[in-house]
OpenMM code with the backbone's topology and positions (N, CA, C; nanometers):
from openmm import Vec3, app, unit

residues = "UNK UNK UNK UNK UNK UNK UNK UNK UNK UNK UNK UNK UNK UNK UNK UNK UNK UNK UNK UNK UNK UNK UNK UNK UNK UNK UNK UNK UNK UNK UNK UNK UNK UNK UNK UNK UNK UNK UNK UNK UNK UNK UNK UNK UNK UNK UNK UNK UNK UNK UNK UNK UNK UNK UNK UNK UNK UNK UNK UNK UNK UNK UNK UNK UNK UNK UNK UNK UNK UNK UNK UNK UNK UNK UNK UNK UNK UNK UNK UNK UNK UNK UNK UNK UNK UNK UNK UNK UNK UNK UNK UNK UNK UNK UNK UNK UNK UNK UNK UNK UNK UNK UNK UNK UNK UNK UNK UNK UNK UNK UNK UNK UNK UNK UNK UNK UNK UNK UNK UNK UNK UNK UNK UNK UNK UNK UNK UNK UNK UNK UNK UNK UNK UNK UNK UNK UNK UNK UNK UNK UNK".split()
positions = [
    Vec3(2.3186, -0.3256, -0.7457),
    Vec3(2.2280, -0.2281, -0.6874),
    Vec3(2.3098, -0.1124, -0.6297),
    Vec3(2.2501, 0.0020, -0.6795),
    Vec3(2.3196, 0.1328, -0.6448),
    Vec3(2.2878, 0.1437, -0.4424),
    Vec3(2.3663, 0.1800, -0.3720),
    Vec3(2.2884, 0.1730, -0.2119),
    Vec3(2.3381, 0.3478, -0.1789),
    Vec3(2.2222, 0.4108, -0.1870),
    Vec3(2.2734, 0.5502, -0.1567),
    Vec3(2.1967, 0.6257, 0.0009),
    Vec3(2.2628, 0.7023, 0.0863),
    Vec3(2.1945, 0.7532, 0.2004),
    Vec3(2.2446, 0.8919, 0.1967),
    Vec3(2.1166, 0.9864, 0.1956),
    Vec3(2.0936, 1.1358, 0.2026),
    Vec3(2.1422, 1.1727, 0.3551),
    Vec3(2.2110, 1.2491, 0.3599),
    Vec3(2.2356, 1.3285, 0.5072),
    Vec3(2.2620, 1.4440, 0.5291),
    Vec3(2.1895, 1.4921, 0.6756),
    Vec3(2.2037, 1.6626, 0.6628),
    Vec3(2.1971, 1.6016, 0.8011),
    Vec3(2.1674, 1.7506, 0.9038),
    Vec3(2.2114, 1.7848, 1.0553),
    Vec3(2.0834, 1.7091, 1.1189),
    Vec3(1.9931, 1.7207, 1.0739),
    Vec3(1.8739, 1.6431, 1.1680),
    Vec3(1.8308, 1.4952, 1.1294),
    Vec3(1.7743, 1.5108, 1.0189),
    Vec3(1.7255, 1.4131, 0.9114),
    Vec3(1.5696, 1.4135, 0.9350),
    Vec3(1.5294, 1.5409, 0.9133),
    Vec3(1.3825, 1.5748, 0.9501),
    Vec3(1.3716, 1.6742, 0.8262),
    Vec3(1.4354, 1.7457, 0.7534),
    Vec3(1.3832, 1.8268, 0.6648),
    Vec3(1.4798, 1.8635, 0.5268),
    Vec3(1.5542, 1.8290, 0.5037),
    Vec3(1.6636, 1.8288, 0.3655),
    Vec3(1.6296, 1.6514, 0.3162),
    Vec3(1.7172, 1.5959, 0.4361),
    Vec3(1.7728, 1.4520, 0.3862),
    Vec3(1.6471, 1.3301, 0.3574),
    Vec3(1.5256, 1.3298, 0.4488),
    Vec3(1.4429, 1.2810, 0.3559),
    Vec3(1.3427, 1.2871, 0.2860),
    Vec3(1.3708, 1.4403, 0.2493),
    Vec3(1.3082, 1.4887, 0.1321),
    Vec3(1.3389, 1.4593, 0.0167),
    Vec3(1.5207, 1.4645, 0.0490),
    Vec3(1.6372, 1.3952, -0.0608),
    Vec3(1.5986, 1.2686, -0.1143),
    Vec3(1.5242, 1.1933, -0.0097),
    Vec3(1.5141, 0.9991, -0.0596),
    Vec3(1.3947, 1.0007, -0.0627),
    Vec3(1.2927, 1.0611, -0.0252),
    Vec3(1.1789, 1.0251, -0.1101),
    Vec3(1.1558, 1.1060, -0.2600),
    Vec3(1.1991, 1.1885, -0.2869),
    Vec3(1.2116, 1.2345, -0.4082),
    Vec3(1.3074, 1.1755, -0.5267),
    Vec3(1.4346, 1.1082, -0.4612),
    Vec3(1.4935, 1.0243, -0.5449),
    Vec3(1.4161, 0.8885, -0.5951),
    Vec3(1.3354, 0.8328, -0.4412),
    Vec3(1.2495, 0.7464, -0.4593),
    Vec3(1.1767, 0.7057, -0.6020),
    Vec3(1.1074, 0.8396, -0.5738),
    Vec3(1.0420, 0.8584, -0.6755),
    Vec3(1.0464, 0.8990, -0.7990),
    Vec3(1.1915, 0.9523, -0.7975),
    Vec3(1.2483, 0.9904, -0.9487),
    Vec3(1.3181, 0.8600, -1.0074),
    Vec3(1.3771, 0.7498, -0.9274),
    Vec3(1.4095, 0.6467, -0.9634),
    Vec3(1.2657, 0.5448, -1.0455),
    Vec3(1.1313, 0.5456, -0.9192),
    Vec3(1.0957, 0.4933, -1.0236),
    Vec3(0.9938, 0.5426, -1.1341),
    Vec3(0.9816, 0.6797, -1.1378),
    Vec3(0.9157, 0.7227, -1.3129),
    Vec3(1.0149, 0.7071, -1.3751),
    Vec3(1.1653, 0.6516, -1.3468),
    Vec3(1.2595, 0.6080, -1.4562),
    Vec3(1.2250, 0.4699, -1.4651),
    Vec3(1.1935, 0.3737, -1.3989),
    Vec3(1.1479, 0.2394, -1.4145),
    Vec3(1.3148, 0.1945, -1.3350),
    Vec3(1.3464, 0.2617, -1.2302),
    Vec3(1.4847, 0.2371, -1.2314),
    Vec3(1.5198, 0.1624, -1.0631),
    Vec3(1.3454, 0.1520, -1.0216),
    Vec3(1.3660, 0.1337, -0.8280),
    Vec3(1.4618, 0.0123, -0.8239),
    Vec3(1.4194, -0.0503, -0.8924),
    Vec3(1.5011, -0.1862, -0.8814),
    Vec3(1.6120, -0.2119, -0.8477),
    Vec3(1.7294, -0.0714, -0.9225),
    Vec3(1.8321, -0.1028, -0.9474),
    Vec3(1.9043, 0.0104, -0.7788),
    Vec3(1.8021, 0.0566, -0.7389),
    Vec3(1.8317, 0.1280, -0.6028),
    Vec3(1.8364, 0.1358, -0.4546),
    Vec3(1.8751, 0.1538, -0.3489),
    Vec3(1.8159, 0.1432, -0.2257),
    Vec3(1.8702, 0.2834, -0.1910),
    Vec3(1.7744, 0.3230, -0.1506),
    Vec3(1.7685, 0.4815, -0.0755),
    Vec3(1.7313, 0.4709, 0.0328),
    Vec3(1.8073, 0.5718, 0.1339),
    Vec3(1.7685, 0.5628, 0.2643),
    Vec3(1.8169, 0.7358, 0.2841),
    Vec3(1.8232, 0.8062, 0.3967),
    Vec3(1.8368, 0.9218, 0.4775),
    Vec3(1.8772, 0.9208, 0.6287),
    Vec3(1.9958, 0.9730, 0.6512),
    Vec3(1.9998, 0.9644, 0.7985),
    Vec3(2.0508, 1.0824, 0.8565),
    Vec3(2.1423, 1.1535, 0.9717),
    Vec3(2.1436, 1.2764, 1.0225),
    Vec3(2.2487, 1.2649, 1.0733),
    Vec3(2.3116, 1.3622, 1.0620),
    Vec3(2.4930, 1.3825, 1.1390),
    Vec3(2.4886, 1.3825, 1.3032),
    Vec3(2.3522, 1.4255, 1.3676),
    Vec3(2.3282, 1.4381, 1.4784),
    Vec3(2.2553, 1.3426, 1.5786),
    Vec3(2.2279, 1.3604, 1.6893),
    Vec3(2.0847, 1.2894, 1.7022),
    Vec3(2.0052, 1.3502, 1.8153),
    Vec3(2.0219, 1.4829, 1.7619),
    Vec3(1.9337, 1.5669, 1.8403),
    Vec3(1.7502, 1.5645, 1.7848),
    Vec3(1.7433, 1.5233, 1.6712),
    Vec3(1.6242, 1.5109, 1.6851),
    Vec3(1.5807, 1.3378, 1.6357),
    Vec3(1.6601, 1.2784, 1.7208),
    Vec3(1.6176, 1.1529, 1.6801),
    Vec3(1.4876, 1.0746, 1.7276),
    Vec3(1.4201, 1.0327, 1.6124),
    Vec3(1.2968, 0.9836, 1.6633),
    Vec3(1.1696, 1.0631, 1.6348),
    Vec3(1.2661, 1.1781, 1.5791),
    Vec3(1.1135, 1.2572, 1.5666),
    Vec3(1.0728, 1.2751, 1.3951),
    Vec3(0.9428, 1.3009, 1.3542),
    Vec3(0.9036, 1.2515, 1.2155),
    Vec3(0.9939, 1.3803, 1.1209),
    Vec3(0.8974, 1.3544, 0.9704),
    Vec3(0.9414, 1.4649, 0.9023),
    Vec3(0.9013, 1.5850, 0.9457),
    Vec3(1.0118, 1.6587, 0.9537),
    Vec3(0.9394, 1.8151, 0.9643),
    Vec3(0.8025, 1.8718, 0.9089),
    Vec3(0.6859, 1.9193, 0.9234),
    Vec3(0.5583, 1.9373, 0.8219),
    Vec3(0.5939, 2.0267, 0.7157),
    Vec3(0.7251, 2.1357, 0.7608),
    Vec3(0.7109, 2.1985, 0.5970),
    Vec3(0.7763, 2.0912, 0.4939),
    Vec3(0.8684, 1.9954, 0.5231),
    Vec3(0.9101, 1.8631, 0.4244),
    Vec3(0.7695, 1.7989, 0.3463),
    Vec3(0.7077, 1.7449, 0.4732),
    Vec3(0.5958, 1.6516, 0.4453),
    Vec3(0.5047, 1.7274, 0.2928),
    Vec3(0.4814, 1.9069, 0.3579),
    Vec3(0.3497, 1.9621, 0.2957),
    Vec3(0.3958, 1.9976, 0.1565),
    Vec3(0.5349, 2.0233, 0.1188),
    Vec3(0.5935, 1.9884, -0.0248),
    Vec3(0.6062, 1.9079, -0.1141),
    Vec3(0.6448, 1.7652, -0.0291),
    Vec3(0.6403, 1.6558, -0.1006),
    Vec3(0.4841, 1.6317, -0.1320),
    Vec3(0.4000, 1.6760, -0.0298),
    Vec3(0.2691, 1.6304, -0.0623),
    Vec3(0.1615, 1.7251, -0.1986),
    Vec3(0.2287, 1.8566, -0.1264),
    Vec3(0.1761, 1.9463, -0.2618),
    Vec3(0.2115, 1.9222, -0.4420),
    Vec3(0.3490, 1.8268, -0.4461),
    Vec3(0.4010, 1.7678, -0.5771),
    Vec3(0.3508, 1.6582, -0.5642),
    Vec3(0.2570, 1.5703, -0.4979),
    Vec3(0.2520, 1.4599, -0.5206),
    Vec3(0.3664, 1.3151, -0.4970),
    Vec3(0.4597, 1.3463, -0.4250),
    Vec3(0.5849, 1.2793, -0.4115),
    Vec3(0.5422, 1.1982, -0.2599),
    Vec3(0.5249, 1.0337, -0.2775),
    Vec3(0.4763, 0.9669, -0.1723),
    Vec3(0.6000, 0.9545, -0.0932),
    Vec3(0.5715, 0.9531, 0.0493),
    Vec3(0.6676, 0.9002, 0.1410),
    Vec3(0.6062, 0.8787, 0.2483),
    Vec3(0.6597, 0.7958, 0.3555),
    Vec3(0.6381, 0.7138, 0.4389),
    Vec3(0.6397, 0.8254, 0.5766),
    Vec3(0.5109, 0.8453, 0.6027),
    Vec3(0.4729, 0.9399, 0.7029),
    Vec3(0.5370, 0.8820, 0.8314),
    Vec3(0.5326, 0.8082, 0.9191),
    Vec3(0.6232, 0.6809, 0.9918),
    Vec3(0.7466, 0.7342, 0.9641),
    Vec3(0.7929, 0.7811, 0.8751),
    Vec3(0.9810, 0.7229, 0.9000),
    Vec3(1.0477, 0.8745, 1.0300),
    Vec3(1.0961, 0.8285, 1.0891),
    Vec3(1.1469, 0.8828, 1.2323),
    Vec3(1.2833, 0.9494, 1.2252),
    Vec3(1.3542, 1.0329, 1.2451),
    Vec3(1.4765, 1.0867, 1.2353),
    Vec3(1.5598, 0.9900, 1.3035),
    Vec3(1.7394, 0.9064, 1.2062),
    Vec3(1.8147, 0.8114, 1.2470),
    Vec3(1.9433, 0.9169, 1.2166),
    Vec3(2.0198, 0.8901, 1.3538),
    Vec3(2.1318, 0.9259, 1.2921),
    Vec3(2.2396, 0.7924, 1.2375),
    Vec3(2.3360, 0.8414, 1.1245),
    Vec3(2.4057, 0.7626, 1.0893),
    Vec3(2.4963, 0.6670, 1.1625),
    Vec3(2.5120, 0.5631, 1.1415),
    Vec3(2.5929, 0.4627, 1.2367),
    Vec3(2.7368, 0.3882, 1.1393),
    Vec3(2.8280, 0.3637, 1.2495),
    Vec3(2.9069, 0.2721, 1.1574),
    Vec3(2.8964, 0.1766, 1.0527),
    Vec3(2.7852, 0.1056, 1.0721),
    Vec3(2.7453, 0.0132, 1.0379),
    Vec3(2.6873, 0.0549, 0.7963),
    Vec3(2.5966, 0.1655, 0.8772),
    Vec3(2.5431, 0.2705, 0.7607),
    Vec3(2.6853, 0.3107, 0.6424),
    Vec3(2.8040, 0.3626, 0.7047),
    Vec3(2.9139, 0.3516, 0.6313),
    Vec3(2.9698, 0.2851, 0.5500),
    Vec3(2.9744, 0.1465, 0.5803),
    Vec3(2.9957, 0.0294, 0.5291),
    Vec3(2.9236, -0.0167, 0.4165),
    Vec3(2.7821, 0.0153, 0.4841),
    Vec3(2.6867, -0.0934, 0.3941),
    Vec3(2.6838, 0.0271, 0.2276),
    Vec3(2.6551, 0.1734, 0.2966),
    Vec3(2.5779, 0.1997, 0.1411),
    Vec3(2.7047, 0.2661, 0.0762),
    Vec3(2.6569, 0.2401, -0.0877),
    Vec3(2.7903, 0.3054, -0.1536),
    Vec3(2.8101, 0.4501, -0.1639),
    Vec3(2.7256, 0.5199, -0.1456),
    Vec3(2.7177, 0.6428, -0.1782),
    Vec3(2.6717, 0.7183, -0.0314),
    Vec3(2.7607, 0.8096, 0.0424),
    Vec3(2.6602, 0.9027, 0.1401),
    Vec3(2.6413, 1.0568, 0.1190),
    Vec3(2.5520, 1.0926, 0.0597),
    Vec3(2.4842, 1.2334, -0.0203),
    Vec3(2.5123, 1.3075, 0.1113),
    Vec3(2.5460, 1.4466, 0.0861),
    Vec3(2.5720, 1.4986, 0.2279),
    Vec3(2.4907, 1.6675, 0.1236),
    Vec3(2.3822, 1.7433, 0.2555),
    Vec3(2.2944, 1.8229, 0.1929),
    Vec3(2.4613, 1.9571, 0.2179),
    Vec3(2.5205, 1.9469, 0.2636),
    Vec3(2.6135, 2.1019, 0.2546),
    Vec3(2.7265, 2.0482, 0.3180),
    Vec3(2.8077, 2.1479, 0.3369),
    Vec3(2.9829, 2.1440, 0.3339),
    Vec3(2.9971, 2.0637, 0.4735),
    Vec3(2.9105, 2.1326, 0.6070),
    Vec3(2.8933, 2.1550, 0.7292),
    Vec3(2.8395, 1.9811, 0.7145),
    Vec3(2.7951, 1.8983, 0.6813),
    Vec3(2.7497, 1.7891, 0.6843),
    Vec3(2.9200, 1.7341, 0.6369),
    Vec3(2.9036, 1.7227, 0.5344),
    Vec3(3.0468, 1.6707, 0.4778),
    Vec3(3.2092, 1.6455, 0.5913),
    Vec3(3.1948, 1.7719, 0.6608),
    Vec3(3.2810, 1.7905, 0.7605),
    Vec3(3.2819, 1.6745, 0.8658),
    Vec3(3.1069, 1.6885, 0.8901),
    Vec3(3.1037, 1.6225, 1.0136),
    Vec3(3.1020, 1.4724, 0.9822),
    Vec3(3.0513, 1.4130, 0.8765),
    Vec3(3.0762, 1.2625, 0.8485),
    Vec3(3.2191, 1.2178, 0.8104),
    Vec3(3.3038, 1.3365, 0.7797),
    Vec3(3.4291, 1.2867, 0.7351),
    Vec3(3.5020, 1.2802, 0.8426),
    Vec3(3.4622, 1.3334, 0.9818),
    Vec3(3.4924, 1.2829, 1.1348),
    Vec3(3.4460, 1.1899, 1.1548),
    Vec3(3.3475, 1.1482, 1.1307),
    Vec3(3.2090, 1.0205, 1.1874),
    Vec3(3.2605, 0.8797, 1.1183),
    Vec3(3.3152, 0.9335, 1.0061),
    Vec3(3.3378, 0.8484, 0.8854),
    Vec3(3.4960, 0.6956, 0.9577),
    Vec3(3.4429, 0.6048, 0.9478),
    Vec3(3.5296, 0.4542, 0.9865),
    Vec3(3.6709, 0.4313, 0.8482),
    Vec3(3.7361, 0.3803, 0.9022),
    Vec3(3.8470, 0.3517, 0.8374),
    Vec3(3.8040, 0.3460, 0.6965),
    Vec3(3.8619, 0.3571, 0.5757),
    Vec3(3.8276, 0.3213, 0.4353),
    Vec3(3.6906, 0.3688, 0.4115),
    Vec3(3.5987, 0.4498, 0.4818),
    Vec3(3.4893, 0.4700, 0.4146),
    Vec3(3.4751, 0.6283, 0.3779),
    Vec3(3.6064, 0.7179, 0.3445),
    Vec3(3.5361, 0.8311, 0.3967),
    Vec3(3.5103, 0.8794, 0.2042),
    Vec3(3.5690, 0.7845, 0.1248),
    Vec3(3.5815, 0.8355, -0.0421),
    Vec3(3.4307, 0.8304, -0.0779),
    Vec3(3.3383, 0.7276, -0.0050),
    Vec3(3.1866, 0.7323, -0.0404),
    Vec3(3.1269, 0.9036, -0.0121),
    Vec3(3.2111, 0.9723, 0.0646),
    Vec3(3.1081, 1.0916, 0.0916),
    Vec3(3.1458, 1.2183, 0.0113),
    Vec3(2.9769, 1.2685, -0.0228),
    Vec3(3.0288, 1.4065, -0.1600),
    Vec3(2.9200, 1.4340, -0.1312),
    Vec3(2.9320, 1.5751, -0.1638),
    Vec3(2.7467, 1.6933, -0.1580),
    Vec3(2.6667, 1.6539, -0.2748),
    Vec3(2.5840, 1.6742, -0.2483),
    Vec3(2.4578, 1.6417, -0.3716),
    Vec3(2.4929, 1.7273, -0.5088),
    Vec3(2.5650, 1.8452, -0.4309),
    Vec3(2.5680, 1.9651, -0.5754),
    Vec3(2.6805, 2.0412, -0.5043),
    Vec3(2.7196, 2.1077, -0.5718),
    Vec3(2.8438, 2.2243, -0.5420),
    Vec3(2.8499, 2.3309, -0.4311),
    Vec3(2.7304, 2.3767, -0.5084),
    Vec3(2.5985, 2.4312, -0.3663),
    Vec3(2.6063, 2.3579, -0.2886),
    Vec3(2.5750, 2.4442, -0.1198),
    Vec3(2.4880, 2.3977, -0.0556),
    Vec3(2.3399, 2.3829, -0.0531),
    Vec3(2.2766, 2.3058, -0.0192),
    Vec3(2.1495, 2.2658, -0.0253),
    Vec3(2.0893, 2.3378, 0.1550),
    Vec3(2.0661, 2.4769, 0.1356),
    Vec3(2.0327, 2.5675, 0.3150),
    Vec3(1.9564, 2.4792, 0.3564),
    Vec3(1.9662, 2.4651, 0.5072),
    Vec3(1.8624, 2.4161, 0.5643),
    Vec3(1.7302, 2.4988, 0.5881),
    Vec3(1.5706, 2.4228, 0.5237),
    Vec3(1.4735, 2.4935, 0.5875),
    Vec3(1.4333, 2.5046, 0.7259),
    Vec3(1.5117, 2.4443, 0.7819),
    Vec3(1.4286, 2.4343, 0.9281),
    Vec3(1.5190, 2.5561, 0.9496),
    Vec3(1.5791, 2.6529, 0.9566),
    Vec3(1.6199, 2.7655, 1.0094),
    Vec3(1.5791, 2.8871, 0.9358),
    Vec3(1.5449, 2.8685, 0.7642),
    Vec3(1.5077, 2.9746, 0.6832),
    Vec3(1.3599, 2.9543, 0.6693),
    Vec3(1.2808, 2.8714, 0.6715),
    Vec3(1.1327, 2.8497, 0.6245),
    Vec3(1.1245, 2.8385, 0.4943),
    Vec3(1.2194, 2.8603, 0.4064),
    Vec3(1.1930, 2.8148, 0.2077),
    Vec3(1.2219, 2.6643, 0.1741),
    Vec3(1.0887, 2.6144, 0.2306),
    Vec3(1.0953, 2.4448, 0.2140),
    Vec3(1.0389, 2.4594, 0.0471),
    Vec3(0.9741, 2.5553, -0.0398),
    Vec3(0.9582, 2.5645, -0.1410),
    Vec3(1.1501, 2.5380, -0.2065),
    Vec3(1.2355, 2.6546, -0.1873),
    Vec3(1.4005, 2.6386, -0.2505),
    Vec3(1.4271, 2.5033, -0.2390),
    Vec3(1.4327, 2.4566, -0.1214),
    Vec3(1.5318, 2.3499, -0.0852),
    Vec3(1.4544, 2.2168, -0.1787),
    Vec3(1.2995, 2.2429, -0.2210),
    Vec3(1.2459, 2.1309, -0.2672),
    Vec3(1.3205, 2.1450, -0.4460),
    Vec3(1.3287, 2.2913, -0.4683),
    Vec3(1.3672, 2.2871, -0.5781),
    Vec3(1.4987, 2.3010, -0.6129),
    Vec3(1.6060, 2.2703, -0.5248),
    Vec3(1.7388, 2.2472, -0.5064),
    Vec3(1.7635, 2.1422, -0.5610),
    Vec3(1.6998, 2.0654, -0.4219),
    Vec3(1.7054, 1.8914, -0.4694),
    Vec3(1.6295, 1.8434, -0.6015),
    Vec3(1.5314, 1.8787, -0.6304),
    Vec3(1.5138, 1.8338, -0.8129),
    Vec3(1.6332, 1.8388, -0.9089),
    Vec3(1.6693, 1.9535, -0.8835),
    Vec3(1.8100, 1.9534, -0.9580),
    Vec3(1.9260, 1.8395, -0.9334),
    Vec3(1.9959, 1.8826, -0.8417),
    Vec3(2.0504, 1.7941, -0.7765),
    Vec3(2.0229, 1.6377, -0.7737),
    Vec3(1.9081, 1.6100, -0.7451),
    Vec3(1.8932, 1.4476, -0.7459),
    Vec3(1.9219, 1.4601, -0.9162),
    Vec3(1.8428, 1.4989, -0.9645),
    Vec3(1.8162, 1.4737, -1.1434),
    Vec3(1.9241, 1.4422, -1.1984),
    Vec3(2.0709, 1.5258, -1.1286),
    Vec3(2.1629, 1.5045, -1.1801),
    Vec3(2.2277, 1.3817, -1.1018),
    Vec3(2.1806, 1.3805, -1.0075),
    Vec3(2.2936, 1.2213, -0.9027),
    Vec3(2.2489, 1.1321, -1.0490),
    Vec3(2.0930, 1.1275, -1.0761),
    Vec3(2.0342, 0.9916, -1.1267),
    Vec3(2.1292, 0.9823, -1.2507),
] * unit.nanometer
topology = app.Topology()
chain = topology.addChain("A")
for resn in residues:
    res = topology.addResidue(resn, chain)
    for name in ("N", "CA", "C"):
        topology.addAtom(name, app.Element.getBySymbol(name[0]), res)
């Protein structure tokens, strides 16, 4: 089983947009099985708090289900260890987990794409960033 976790600065509006869209691109491949996706945040300034609504009203306008409930986590030691892969939405993420990052774990971490993936919560184009990540995931898969 592939174990992958999306991360950006909050984990309210990039990163699990990132895993429910992989979610769901994993399974119209017939592929959930072989996956565990999760999302977490370099920070924990907004921990606890839901998806951002411009995240939610994108995923919802494509039809892309996700779990209204899931709460902003930031990443833990523990998170390092366990998943094989940690998706980081831009450079500025990358930086900060490769500080955060525990002995032997820091080769799991790489950007989704070459690009950065901007954050909407500072620009308002939750439309781009939705169509960033299509790309981007399409190609992780």
């Amino acid at each position: 089983m592939r174990k992958i976790v999306f991360v950006c600065l909050g984990n309210i509006c990039r990163s699990p947009m990132a895993e429910f869209l992989m979610k769901d691109l994993v399974r119209q491949n017939d592929q959930a099985a072989d996956f565990e996706i999760a999302s977490r945040a370099t920070s924990s300034w907004e921990h606890g708090n839901p998806i951002h609504q411009g995240s939610q009203r994108m995923m919802l306008a494509h039809g892309i289900p996700f779990d209204a409930d899931k709460t902003s986590q930031k990443i833990s030691a523990a998170d390092f260890a366990y998943f094989d892969e940690i998706i980081a939405m831009d450079q500025a993420n990358v930086d900060d987990l490769q500080e955060m990052a525990p002995a032997g774990t820091s080769h799991k971490i790489r950007k989704l794409m070459s690009q950065d993936v901007p954050d909407p919560w500072y620009s308002g184009n939750f439309a781009g960033t939705y169509d960033l990540l299509q790309v981007g995931l399409a190609d992780l898969l």
